[in-house]
C-alpha positions in Angstrom: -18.4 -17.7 -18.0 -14.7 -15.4 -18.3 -13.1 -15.7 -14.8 -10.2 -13.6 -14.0 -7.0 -15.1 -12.8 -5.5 -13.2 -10.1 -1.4 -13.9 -9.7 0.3 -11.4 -7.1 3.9 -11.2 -6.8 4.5 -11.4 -3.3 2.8 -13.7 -1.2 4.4 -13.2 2.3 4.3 -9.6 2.9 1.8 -8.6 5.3 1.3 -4.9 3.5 -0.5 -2.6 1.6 -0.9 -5.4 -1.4 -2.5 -8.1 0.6 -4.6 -5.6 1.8 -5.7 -4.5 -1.4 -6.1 -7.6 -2.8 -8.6 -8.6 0.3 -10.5 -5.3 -0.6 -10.5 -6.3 -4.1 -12.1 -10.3 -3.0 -14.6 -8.0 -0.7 -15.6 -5.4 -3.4 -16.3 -8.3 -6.4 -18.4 -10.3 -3.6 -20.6 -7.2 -3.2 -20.7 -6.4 -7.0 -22.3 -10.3 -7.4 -19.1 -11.4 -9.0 -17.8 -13.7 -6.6 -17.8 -16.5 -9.3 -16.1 -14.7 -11.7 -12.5 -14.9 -10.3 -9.9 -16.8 -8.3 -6.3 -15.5 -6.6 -3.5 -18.0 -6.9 -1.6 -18.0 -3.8 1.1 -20.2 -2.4 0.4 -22.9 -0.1 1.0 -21.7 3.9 2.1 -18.3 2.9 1.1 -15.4 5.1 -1.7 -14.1 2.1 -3.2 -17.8 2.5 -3.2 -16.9 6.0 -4.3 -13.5 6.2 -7.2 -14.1 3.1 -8.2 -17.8 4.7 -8.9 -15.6 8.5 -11.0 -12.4 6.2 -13.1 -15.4 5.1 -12.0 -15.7 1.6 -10.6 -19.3 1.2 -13.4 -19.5 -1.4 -11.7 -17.9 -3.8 -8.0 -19.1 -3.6 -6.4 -21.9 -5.6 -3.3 -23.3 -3.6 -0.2 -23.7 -5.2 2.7 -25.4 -3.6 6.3 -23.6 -3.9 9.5 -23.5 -1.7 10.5 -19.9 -3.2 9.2 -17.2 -5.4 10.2 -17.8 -8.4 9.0 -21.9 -8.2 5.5 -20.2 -7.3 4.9 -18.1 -10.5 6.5 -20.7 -12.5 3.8 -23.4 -11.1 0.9 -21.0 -11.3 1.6 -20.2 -14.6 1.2 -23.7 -15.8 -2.1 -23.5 -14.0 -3.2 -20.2 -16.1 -2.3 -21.9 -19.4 -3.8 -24.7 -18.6 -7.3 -22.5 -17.8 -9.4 -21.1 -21.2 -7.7 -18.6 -23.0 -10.3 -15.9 -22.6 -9.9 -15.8 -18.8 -8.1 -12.6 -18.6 -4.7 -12.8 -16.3 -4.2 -10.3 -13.9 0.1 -9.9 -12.3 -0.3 -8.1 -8.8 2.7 -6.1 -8.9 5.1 -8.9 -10.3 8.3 -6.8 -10.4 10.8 -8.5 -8.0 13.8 -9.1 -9.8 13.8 -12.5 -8.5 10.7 -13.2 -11.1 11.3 -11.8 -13.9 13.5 -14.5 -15.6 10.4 -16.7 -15.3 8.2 -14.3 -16.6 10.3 -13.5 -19.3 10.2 -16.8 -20.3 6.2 -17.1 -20.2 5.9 -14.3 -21.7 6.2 -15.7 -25.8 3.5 -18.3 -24.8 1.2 -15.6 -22.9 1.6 -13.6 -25.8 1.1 -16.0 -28.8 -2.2 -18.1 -26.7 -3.6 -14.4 -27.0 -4.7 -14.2 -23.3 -5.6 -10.9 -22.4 -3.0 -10.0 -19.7 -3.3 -7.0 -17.1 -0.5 -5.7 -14.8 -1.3 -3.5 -11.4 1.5 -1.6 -10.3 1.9 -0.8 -6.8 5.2 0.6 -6.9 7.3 2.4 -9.2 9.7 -1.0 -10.5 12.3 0.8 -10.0 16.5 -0.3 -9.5 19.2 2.0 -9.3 20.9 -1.6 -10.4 21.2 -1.1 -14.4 20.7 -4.7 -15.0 17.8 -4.3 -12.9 16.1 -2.2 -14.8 16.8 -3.7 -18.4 15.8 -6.8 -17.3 12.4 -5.1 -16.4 12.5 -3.2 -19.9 13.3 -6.3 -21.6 10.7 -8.4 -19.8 7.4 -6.4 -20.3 8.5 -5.3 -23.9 7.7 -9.2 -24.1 4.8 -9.5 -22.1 2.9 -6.3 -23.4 0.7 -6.2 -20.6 -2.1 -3.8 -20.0 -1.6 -1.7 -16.7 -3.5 -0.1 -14.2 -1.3 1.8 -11.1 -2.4 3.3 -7.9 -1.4 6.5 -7.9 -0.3 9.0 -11.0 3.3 9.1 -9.0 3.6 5.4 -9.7 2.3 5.7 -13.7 4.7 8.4 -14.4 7.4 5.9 -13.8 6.2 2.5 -15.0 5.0 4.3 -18.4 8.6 3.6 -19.6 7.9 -0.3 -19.0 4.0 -0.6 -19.6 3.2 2.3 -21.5 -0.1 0.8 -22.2 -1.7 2.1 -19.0 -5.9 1.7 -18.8 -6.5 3.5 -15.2 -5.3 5.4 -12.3 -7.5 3.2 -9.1 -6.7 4.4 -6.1 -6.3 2.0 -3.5 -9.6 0.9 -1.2 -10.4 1.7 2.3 -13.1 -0.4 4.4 -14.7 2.1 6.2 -16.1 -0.2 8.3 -12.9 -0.8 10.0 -11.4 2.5 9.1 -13.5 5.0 10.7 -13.4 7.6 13.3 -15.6 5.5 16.3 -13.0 5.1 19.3 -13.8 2.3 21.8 -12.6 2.8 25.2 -10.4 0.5 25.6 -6.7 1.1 23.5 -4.1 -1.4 22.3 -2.1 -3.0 25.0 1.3 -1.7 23.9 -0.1 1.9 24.0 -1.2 2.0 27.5 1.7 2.7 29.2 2.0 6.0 26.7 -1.2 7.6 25.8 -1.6 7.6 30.3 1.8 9.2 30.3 0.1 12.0 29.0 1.8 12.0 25.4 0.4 13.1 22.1 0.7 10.0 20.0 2.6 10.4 17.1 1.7 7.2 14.8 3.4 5.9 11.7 2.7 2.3 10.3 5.4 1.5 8.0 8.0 -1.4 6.9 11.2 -0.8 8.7 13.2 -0.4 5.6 16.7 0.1 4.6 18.1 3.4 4.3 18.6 4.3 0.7 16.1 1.9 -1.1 13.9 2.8 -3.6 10.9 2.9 -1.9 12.6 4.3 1.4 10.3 4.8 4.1 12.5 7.2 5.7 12.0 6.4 9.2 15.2 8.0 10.6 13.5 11.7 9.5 11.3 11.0 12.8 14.1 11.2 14.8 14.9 14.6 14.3 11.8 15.7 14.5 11.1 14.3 18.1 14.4 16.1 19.1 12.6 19.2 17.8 9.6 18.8 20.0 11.1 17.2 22.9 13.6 20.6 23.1 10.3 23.0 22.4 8.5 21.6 25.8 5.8 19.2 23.2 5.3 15.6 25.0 4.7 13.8 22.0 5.4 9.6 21.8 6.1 8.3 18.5 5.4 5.1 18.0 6.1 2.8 14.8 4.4 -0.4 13.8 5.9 -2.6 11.5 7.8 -5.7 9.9 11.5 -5.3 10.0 12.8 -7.8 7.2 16.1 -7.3 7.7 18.4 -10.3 9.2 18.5 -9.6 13.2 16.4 -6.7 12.5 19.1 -4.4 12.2 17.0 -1.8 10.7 15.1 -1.4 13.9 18.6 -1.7 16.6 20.1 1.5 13.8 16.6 3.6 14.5 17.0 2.7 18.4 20.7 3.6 18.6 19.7 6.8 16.5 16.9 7.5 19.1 19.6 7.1 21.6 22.2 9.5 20.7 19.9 12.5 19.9 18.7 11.6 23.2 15.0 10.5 22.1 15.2 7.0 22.8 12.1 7.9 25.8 9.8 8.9 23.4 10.6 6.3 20.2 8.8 2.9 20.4 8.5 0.2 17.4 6.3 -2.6 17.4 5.4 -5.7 15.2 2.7 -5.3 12.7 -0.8 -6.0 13.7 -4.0 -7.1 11.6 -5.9 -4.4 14.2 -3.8 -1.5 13.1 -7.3 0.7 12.5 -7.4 0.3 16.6 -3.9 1.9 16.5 -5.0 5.2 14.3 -7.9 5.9 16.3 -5.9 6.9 19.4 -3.2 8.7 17.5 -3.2 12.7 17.5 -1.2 12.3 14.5 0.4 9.9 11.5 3.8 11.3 10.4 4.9 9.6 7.3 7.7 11.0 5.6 8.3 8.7 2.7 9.8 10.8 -0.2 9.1 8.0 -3.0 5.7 6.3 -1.8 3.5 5.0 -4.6 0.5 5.5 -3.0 0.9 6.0 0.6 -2.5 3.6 2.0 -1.6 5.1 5.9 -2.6 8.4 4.7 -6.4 7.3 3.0 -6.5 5.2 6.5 -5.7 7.9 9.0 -8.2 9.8 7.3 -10.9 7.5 7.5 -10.3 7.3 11.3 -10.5 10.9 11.8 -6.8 11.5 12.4 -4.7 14.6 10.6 -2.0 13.0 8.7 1.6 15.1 8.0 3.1 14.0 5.0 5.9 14.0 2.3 5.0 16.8 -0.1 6.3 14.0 -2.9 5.3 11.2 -4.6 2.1 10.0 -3.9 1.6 10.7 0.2 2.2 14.4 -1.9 -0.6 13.4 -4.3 -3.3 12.3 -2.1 -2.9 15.4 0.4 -2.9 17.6 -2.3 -6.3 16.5 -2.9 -7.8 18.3 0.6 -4.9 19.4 2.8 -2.0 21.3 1.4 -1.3 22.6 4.4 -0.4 18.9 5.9 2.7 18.7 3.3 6.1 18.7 4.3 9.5 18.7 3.2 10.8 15.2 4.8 14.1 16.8 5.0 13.1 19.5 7.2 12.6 18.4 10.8 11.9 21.8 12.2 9.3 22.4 9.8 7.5 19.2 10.4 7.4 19.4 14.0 6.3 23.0 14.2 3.7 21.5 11.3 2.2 18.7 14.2 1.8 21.0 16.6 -0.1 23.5 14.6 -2.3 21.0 13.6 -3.3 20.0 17.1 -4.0 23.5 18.0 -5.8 25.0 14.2 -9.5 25.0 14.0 -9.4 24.2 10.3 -8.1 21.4 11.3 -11.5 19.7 11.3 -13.0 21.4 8.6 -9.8 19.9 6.1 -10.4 16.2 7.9 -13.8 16.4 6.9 -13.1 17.2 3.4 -10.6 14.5 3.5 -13.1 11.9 4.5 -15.3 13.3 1.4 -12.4 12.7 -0.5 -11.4 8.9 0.9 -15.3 8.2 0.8 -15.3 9.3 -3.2 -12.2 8.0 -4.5 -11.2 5.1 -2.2 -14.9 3.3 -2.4 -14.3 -1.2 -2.2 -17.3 -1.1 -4.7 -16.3 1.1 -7.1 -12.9 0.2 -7.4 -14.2 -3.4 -8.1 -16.3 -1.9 -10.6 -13.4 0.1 -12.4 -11.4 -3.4 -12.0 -14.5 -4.9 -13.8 -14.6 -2.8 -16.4 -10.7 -2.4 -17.3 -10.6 -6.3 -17.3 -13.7 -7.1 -19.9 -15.4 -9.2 -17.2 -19.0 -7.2 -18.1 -19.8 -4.9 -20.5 -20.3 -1.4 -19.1 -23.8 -0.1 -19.7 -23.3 3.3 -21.7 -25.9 5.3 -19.2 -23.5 4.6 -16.1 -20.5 4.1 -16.9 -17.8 4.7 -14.3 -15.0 7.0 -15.5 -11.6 5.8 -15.4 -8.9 8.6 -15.3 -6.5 8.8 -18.0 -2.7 10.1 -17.6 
C-alpha cells in the first residue's frame, strides 16, 4: 500500500501551515486514509507539539535536528530509504536556508523516480537576486509537481514550478470556526469589550516592515487615528508571534500607537491555540496585508460570523472577491478603511453578504474535500469517473 510522505519546511511556526497541515491529518482520517500517510517532523518542535495535543502523534515520524537545514537533510535520508512509489509531498520548502540541501537531493529524487509534489503557501519570493536564482536553480532540479492555495500565490511560483496540478484553498474546521458565542470571553479582552469598544481584531505575525509577505500592521494605526477623531470607540487588538530579537517589531507598533496618540486603543498579545474564541467577540477583522497568499483570517472570520475588511490584493483580495466586494480596501488608505468598518456595523446587507460568505467558506474550504483533491492530485486512489472532484486549473 502507497503512503505519502509529508515533509514541511518549517516546523516551529505556530501559523497558518501547521494549521493546515493538522486539517490535512483530520480530513485523511475522515476519508479512511489514515494509513496511507505519515508527516516527518522534528523532534520537540512546536508542530510536534501542537499535532501531538490535536491527537495526531499517530501519524508523525520523529526526526532529531538542531537546525533546519540538519532536519530536511535527515528526513530525506528517511524518504529514500522508504519504497519509491511513496509519493513525497515538500510543505512549502522555500526558506533560503534549505535550499542548498534540497538542491543537493534533488539529482537523487529525480533519478529514484519518486513522484514528488510541492504545496506552496506563499509566493517564494526575495527581492535578494541570489535568492531567487537559487530558488530557480533549485526546482529546475527537483521538477516537482505543485499545488498553491490561492491563484495570487500560482501566478508567482509558475516561474519556479510551472507544473502546477491545483488551486486547494486552505481548510476551515467549522466545528471550531463557527458563529456560536459562549458567554464567557478571553481573559485579555475583558477589560475592553466592558469598556464599551467595538473590537477591531486582527490575528497576524508581527512582521517586519518591508518583507515580502508584509503583514502591514502599522496601516492599523492610522486608521484608529481616523475613528478615534470621528467620535467611533473602537479597540484594536492584535494577536500574534513577534519573531523579531526583543520583539522590536511590537515596541515600533507601540511607539507608533503613541505618537498618533492611539496607544489607548492598540493592544497586542501572544498567539493562542483558542484564537476562534477571539473572532467570535470581534465586530470586526481588519487585515491589511497587500501581498498575502491566502489570507486563512479571512475564511476564519467568516466562519465565526464576523465581517472581515480586507486588502483589495493578493489573495485576502481574492477570497473577498468571491462574496463581498464591498469589504475591499485599499491598505493605503486609512480614511477609507475606517469609514469602510463603520459602515459595516451599521449596513443591513451586512448579513445577507456574511451569509453568502459562509456558503462560500462551507463550499470551497471543506477538511474533506480538500483531503479528497490532495488524494487525488497525489495518485493515492484512483478517482471514480462518476464523481470525480474538479480541480481548478490556472
Amino acid at each position: 500500500m502507497r503512503k505519502l510522505i509529508i515533509l514541511p519546511g518549517v516546523c516551529d511556526t505556530l501559523g497558518g501551515t501547521l494549521i493546515t497541515l493538522s486539517l490535512l491529518i483530520k480530513g485523511l482520517e475522515e476519508c479512511n486514509a489514515a494509513e496511507r500517510f505519515c508527516v516527518l517532523v522534528r523532534s520537540g518542535s512546536i508542530m510536534e507539539n501542537y499535532l501531538q495535543q490535536a491527537g495526531q502523534g499517530a501519524y508523525l515520524q520523529l526526526i532529531s535536528a538542531k537546525s533546519k537545514p540538519e532536519f530536511l537533510r535527515h528526513a530525506l535520508q528517511w524518504v529514500n530509504q522508504q519504497p519509491k512509489d511513496y509519493p513525497l509531498l515538500l510543505d512549502n520548502c522555500v526558506e533560503r536556508a534549505l535550499l542548498p540541501t534540497l538542491l543537493l537531493a534533488a539529482p537523487f529524487l529525480r533519478l529514484s523516480g519518486r513522484p514528488v509534489y510541492h504545496f506552496c503557501h506563499d509566493l517564494a519570493l526575495s527581492y535578494n537576486h541570489l535568492g531567487y536564482w537559487l530558488r530557480k536553480i533549485t526546482f529546475t532540479c527537483l521538477a516537482p509537481q505543485a499545488m498553491c492555495n490561492s491563484r495570487f500565490t500560482a501566478g508567482h511560483i509558475q516561474r519556479l514550478m510551472p507544473n502546477i496540478r491545483g488551486i486547494l484553498y486552505q481548510p476551515v474546521d467549522t466545528q471550531r470556526f463557527n458563529n456560536q458565542v459562549s458567554s464567557t470571553s478571553p481573559a485579555p479582552l475583558q477589560p475592553i469589550l466592558k469598556s464599551g469598544a467595538k473590537l477591531i481584531l486582527t490575528p497576524s505575525r508581527i512582521s517586519q516592515p518591508g518583507m515580502v509577505n508584509d503583514k502591514n500592521l502599522r496601516a492599523l494605526i492610522p486608521v484608529l487615528a481616523h475613528l478615534k477623531a470621528n467620535g467611533h470607540f473602537y479597540h484594536s487588538v492584535i494577536v500574534g508571534e513577534d519573531p523579531s530579537p526583543g520583539q522590536i517589531n511590537t515596541q515600533a507598533l507601540l511607539e507608533a500607537a503613541e505618537n498618533a496618540g492611539v496607544a489607548d486603543c492598540l493592544t497586542i498579545l501572544p498567539p493562542t491555540f483558542a484564537i476562534e474564541d477571539y473572532y467570535k467577540h470581534a465586530s470586526v477583522v481588519v487585515t491589511l496585508a497587500p501581498r498575502e497568499p491566502f489570507g486563512r483570517t479571512v475564511v476564519e472570520a467568516i466562519a465565526c460570523g464576523v465581517p472581515v475588511i480586507g486588502s483589495t490584493t493578493g489573495g485576502i483580495g481574492e477570497i473577498l472577491n468571491h462574496f463581498a466586494p464591498e469589504w475591499m480596501v485599499d491598505s493605503t488608505d486609512p480614511k477609507a478603511t475606517a469609514q469602510t468598518i463603520v459602515r459595516v456595523s451599521t449596513d443591513p446587507n451586512t448579513s445577507k453578504l456574511l451569509l453568502k460568505g459562509s456558503n462560500w467558506v462551507e463550499s470551497e474550504c471543506s477538511i474533506i474535500n480538500y483531503a479528497q483533491k490532495m488524494i487525488e492530485i497525489t495518485g493515492l486512489a484512483v478517482p471514480n469517473q462518476t464523481n470525480l472532484l474538479s480541480v481548478m486549473s490556472i
